[in-house]
C-alpha positions as CSV (number, residue, x, y, z in Angstrom):
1,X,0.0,0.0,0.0
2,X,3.2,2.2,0.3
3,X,4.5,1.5,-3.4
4,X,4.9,5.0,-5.4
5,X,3.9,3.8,-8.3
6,X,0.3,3.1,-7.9
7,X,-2.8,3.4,-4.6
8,X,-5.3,1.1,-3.7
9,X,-9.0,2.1,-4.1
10,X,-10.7,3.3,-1.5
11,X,-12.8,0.8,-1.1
12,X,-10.1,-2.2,-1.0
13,X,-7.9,0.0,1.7
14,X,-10.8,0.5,4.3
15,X,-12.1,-3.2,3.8
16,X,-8.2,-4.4,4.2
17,X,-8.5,-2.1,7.7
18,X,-11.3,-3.9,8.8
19,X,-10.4,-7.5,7.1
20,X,-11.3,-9.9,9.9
21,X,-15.2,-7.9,10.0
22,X,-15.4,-8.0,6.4
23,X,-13.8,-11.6,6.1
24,X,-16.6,-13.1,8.8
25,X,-19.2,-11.3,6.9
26,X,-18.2,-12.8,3.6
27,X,-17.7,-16.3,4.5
28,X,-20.9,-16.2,6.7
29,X,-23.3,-15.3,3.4
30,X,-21.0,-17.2,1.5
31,X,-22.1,-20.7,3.4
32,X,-25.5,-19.8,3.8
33,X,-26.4,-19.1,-0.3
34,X,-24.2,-22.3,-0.9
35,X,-26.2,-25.2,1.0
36,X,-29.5,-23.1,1.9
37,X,-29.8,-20.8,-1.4
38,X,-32.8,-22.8,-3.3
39,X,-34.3,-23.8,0.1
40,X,-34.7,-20.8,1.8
41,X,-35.0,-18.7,-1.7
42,X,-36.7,-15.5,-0.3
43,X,-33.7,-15.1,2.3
44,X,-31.5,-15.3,-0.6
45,X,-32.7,-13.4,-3.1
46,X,-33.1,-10.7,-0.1
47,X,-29.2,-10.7,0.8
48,X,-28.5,-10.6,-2.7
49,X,-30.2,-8.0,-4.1
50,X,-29.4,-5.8,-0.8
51,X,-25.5,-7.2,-1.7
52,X,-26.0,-6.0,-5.5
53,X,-27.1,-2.4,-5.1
54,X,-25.3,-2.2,-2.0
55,X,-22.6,-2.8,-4.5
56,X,-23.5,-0.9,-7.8
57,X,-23.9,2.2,-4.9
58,X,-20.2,1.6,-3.7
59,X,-18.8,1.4,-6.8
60,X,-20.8,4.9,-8.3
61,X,-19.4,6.6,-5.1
62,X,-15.7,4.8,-5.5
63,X,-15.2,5.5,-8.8
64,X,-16.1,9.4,-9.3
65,X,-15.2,11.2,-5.9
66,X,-14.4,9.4,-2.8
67,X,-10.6,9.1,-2.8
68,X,-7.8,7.2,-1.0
69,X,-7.8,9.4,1.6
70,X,-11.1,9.7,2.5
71,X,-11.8,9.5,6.7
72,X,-13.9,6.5,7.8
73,X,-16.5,7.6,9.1
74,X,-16.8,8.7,6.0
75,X,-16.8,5.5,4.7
76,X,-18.8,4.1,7.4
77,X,-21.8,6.6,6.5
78,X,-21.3,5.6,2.8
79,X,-21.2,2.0,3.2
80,X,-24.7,2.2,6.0
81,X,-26.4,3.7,3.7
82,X,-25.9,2.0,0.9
83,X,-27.1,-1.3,2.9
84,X,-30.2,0.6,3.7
85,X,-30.9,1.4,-0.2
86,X,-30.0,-2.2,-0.6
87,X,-32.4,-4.0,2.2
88,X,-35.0,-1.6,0.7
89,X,-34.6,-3.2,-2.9
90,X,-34.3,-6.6,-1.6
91,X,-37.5,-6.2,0.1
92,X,-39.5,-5.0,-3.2
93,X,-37.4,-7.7,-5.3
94,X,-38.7,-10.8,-3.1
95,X,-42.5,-9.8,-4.2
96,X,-41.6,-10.3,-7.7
97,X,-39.8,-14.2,-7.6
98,X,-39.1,-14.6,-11.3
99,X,-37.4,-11.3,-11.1
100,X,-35.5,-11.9,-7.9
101,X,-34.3,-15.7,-9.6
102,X,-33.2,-13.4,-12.8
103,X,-31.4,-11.0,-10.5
104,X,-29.5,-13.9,-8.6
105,X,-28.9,-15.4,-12.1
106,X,-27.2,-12.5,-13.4
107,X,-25.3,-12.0,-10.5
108,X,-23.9,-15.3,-10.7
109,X,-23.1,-14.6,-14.7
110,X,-21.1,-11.0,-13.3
111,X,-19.5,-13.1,-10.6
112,X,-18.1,-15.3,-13.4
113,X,-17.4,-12.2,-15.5
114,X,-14.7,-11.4,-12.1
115,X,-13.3,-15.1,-11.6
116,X,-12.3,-15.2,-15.5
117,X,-11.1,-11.6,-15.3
118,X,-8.9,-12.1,-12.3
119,X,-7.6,-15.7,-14.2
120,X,-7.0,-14.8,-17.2
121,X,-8.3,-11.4,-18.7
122,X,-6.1,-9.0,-16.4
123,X,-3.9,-9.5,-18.9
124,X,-5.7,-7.3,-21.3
125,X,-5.5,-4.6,-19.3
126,X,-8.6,-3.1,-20.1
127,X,-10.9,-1.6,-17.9
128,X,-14.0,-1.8,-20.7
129,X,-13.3,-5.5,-21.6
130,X,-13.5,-6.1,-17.9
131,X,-17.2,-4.7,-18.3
132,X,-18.2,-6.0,-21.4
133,X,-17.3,-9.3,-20.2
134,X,-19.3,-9.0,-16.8
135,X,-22.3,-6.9,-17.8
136,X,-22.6,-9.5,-20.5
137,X,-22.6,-12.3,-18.6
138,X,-24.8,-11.2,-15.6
139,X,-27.2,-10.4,-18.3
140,X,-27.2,-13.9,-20.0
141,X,-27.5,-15.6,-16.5
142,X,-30.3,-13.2,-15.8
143,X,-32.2,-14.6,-19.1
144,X,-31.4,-18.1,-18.8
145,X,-32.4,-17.3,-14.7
146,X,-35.9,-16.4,-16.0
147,X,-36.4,-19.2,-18.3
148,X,-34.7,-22.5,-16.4
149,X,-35.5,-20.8,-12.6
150,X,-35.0,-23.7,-10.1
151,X,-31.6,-25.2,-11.8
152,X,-30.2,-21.3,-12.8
153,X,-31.3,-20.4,-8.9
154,X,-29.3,-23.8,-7.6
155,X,-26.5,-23.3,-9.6
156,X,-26.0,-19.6,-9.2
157,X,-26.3,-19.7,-5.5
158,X,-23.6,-22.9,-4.9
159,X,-21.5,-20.8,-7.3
160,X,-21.9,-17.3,-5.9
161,X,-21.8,-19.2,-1.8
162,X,-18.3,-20.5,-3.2
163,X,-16.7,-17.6,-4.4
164,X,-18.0,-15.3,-1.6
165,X,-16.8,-17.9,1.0
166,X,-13.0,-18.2,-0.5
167,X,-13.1,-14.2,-1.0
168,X,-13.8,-14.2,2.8
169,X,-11.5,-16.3,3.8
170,X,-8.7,-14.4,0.8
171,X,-9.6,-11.0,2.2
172,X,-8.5,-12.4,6.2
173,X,-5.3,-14.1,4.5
174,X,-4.6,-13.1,1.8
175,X,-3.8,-14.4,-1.6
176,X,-7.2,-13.3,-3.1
177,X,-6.4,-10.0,-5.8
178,X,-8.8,-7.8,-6.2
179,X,-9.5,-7.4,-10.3
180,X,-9.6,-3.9,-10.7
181,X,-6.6,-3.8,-8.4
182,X,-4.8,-6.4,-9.7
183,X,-5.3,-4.6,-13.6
184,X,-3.5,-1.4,-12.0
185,X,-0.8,-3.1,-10.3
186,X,0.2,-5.1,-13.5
187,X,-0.5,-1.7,-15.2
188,X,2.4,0.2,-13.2
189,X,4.6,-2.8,-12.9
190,X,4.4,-3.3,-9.6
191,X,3.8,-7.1,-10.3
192,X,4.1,-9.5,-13.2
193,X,2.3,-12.7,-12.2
194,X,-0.6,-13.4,-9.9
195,X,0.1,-15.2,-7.1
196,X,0.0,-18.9,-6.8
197,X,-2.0,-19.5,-4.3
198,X,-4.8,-17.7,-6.0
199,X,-5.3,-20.8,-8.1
200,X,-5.7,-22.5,-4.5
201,X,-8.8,-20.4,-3.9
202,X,-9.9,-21.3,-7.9
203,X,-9.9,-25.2,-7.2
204,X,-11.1,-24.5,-3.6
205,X,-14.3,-22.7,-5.5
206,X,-15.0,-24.9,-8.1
207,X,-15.3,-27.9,-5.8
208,X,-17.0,-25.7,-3.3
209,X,-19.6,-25.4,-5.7
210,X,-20.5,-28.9,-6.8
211,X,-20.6,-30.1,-4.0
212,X,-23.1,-27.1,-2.7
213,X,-24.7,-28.1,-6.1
214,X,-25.5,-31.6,-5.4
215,X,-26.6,-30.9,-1.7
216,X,-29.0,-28.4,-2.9
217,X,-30.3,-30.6,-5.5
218,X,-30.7,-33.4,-2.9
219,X,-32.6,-31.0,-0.3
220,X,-34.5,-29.7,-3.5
221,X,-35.9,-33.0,-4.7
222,X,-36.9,-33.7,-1.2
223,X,-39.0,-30.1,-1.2
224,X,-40.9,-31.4,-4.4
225,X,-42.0,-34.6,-2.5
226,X,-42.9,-33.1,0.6
């Protein structure tokens, strides 16, 4: 965080400050949309549409003129009411289910859009093929979320409970770039390679979520008897 050549965000720097709060948090949501996503649906499509505009909010803020050295109280008031916007849109989005299955559908195609970014398409170094790619994406998943909604909703939560678990437990140790961080650092030189144990947290995601898949599907199945 002291190199000269580039900053960390904002955002990144105060979670990094508060990493073991933020970490909890992350892994906690994370294990609940993984086994209990399709089950207890309405929960889940409340946390993540409170997660998503929380989000979109943060990243409006982040990006035009909150800067690195912004106080965090500052911050703080920010980030509280942005997760009252957010737990006022989850609570209109669970009226509407087909919507609320789209919305966790897409988010599952943008949290895709990050995973291959962070792999493989930081090497483009390109801020609007970083967009393209997850705007796309969520947008497919939201369409194909609408049309196939019980195996998109099952999928997309074991897959989204995965990645937010591993990007709890990367934000407590470490390991776990960033994308948009990770672009600027390769950017300024300050690194050339991502670190290996990344691809520890990849593996650690993708069999995260089958088995979350299979459970689900299991405790789904058993739903439709009952």
């Amino acid at each position: 965080m002291a190199c000269p050549l580039f900053t960390f965000n904002a955002l990144s720097q105060f979670i990094q400050k508060f990493k073991y709060l933020f970490g909890t948090i992350f892994i906690l949501i994370g294990l609940f949309l993984a086994f209990l996503g399709r089950k207890l649906f309405s929960a889940a499509i409340f946390i993540v549409a409170a997660i998503v505009v929380t989000g979109l909010i943060l990243i409006v803020f982040y990006s035009t003129f909150l800067s690195d050295n912004t106080h965090s109280w500052v911050t703080w008031l920010v980030i509280s009411l942005s997760i009252l916007l957010g737990l006022g849109a989850g609570y209109l989005i669970i009226k509407v289910e087909k919507l609320g299955g789209a919305l966790l559908a897409g988010w599952g195609g943008f949290v895709l859009g990050v995973v291959l970014n962070t792999t493989v398409l930081y090497l483009a170094d390109s801020s609007a093929l970083f967009w393209c790619i997850n705007v796309g994406l969520a947008i497919v998943f939201a369409i194909l979320g609408f049309i196939f909604f019980n195996p998109a909703i099952i999928l997309a939560t074991s897959f989204i409970g995965a990645y937010m678990t591993m990007r709890g437990i990367g934000i407590m140790v470490g390991g776990f770039p960033n994308a948009l961080v990770l672009m600027n650092e390769i950017k300024s030189g300050a690194i050339t390679n991502i670190d290996p144990v990344f691809y520890a947290y990849l593996v650690g995601i993708v069999v995260m979520t089958i088995v979350c898949f299979i459970v689900q599907l299991k405790w789904f199945k058993t739903m439709k008897e009952e």
